[in-house]
N, C-alpha and C positions, 0 to 999 in steps of 0.2 A: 777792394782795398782792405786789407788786416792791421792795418797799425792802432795802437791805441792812441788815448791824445788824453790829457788830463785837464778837468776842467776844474778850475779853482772851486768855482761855487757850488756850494751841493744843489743835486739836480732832486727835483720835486714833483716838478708839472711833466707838460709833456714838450717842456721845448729846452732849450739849453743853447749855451753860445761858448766860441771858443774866442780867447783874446790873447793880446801878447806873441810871446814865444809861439804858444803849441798853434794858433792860428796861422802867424808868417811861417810854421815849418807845413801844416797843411794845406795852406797857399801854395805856397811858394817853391813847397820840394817834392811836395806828393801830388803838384797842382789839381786841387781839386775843385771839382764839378757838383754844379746842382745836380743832385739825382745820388750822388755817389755814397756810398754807407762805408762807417767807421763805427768801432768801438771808442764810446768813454768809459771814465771810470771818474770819481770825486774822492776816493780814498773811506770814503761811506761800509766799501765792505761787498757791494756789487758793482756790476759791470750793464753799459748799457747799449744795445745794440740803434743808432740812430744812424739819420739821412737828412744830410748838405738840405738844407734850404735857400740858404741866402751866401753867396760868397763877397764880403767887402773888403776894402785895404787893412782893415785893424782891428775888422771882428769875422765870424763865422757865426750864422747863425743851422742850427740843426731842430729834427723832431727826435722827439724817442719813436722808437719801432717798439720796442721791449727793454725788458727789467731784469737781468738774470742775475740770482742771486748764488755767486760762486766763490767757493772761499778756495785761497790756494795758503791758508796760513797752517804753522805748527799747531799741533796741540800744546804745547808746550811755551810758555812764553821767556824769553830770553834777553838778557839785557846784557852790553858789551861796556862795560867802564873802560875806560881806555885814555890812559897818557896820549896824546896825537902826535902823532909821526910829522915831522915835515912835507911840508908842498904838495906836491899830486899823493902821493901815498896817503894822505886823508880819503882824497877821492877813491883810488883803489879798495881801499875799508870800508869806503861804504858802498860802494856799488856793490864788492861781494858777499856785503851782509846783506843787502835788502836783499837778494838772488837765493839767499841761503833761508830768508825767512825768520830772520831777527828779529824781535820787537821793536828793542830801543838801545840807542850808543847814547852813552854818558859820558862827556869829555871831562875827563879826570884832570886838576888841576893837582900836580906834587911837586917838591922842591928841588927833584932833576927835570923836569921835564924841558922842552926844547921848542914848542909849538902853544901860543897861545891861541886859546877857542873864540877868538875876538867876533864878533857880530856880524862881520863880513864875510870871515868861513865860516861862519854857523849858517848863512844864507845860501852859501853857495855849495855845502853840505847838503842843506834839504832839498836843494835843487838836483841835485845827483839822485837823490829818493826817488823823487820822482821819475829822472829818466830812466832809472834800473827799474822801477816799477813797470814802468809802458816797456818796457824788453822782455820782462821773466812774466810779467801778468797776474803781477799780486796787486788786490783790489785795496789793501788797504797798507799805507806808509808806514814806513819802518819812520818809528819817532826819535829826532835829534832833540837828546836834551838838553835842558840848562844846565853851563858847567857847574862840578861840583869837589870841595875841596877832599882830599882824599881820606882823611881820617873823619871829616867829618859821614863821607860816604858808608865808610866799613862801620861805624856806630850805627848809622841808620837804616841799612838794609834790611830787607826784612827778613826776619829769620826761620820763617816757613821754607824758602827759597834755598836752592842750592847753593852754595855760597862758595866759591872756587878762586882762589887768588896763583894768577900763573907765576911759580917759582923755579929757576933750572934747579935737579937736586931732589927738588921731593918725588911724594911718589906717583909713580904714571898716571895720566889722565884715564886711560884704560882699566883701571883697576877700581876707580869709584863704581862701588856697588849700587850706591843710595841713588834714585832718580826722582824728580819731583817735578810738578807742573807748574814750577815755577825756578828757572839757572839766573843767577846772577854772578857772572864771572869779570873779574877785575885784572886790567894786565897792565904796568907797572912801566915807566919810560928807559929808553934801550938802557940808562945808564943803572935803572933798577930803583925801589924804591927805598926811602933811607932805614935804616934800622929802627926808628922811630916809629915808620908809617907799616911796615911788617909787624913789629910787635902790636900796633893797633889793632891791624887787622887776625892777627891770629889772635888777640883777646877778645874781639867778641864773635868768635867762634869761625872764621874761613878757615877752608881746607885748603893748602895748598895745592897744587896738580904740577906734574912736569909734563912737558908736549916731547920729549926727548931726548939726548944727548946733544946733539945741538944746540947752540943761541941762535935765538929765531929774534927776526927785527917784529916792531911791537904790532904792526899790523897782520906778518904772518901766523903770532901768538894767537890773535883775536880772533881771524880766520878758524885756526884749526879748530877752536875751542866753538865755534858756529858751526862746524861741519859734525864736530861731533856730538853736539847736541842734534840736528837735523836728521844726523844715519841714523840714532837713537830712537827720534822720535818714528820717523818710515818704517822701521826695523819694528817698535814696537804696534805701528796699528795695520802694518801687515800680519804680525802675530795676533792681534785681538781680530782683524778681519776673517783669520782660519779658524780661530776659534768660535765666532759668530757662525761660519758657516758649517761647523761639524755640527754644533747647539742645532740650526735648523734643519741638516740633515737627521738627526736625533730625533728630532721631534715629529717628522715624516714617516720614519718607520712607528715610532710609538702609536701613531693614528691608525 
């Protein structure tokens, strides 16, 4: 069996239990057996290779076998502010952010917006984290955060950080030269944000970016702008891995 299952409580010892959801889905749909081996993960950052000991109605009980400590995250950490889109297209967002290797969505509160980040979708948001987690096999969640009012966001962000506010108009996201270990990009509700809340943000220093000639709806904004931090980021540590690997051929000959 390869599926993963997410275990709320961080695992310590050598035993661990599944409850809930991830239990009645590995009861019940993967019907599992004592004896049977499954990956966990606790969002900790590794992955743990165990085996079924006890199967009950409302719990599973497992051993750890091992402790693999594997990382599938960016170098780069990325954060998506984001006006929210109505209904499922929340979910679409963030399932393809955790998949893309996002750090963290910020639900942008502004005075068009159309979707409130009420505590019921905030719930059912980080539940999405987690099953785009156990699909793509990133050991640690992409973090939903507390909403946050939009002007007071563009004051507070930090300014180490790339700072990227999507506008149609300006100029191509392709053309930012400057890259940092640190993107914070900000994308604005379909109806746009009000002149008030752009002049904020381009006062304390964003850069605009366009994703295109097209109007993109506000999650395919957010997407693109996660994709291309991500090529970025692969793009740049296959280039440092070539050059690591000339450095050691270099130094082969020099001996």
């Amino acid at each position: 069996m390869s599926d993963r299952f997410f275990a709320n409580e961080p695992i310590t010892g050598l035993r661990a239990a599944l409850a809930g959801d991830e239990a009645r889905h590995l009861v019940g749909v993967m019907r599992a057996k004592t004896g049977d081996e499954v990956v966990l993960f606790d969002g900790s950052g590794a992955e743990f290779a165990c085996r079924v000991l006890k199967v009950g109605k409302q719990q599973v009980e497992l051993e750890i076998i091992e402790r693999r400590e594997v990382s599938r995250e960016l170098s780069v950490a990325v954060t998506l502010a984001v006006a929210l889109p109505k209904g499922e297209r929340q979910k679409w967002l963030v399932e393809k952010a955790t998949e893309l290797g996002v750090t963290r969505i910020v639900p942008l509160t502004t005075q068009r917006g159309v979707a409130q980040p009420t505590d019921a979708a905030l719930a059912r948001l980080r539940r999405t984290v987690i099953e785009a987690s156990k699909q793509c096999g990133r050991n640690r969640l992409l973090e939903i955060g507390s909403p946050a009012d939009a002007l007071q966001f563009f004051a507070s962000a930090p300014t180490a950080a790339l700072r990227l506010l999507a506008e149609p108009g300006a100029a191509p996201l392709g053309e930012v030269a400057a890259r940092s270990q640190e993107i914070v990009a900000a994308v604005g509700p379909e109806g746009g944000l009000t002149p008030h809340e752009r002049s904020a943000a381009l006062a304390a220093g964003w850069q605009p970016v366009s994703l295109g000639p097209a109007i993109l709806r506000v999650e395919t904004a957010a997407i693109a702008i996660a994709a291309w931090a991500a090529t970025g980021d692969r793009l740049n540590a296959k280039e440092q891995g070539g050059k690591d690997a000339k450095q050691d051929a270099d130094k082969g000959r020099s001996i």
